[in-house]
N, C-alpha and C positions, 0 to 999 in steps of 0.2 A: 929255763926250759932245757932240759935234757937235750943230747945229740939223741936219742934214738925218738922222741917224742918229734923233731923237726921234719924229717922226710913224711910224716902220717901229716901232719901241718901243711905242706903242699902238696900232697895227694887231697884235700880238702878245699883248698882256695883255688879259685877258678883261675886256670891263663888265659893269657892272648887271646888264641883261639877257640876257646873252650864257649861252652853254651853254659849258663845258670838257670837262674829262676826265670819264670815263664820262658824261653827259650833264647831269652835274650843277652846281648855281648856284656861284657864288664862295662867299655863305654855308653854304652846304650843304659848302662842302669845307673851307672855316676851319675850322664846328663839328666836323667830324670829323677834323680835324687837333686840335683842341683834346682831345678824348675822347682819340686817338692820344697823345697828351701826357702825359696825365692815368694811364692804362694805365700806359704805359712808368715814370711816377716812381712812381706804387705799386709794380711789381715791382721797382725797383732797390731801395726800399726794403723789402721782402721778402728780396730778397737780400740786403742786408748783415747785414738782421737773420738772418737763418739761419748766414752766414757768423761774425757776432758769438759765435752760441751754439754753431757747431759749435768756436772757436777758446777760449771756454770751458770747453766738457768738453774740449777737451787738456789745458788749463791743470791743471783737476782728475784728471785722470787721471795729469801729470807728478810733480804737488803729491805725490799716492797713495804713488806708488813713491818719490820723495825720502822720503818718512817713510818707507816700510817698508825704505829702504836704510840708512837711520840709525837705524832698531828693530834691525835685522839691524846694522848695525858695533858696536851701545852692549854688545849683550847679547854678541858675540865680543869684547869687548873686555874685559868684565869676567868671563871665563872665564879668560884667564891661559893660559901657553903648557901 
């Protein structure tokens, strides 16, 4: 970055005092960036945990039927032609 391109650089970033978006302080838009944050990583962690237990019961529902496929080959098997 240029020295002449730096002063137009702080004519642009909001100070201290200064008002931004919706009229609100720099702090006031951190902390609710931070909340925003904080939001978002509970529900991803939400998500995976649901994603976890729904990829769970397939497991137990694959497991089910392997066993009742193999209750069902053992008992035709030992019937004989």
């Amino acid at each position: 970055m240029s020295a002449q391109q730096f002063p137009a650089l702080l004519r642009v970033l909001p100070g201290p005092g200064r008002r931004d978006i919706a009229g609100l302080s720099l702090a006031s838009q951190l902390f609710a960036g931070l909340r925003m944050t904080a939001v978002t990583l509970l529900l991803l962690a939400l998500l995976k945990n649901s994603e976890f237990r729904a990829e769970q019961a397939i497991q137990r529902k694959l497991d089910a039927h392997c066993r009742s496929a193999a209750r069902s080959a053992e008992g035709r098997a030992g019937e004989g032609p």
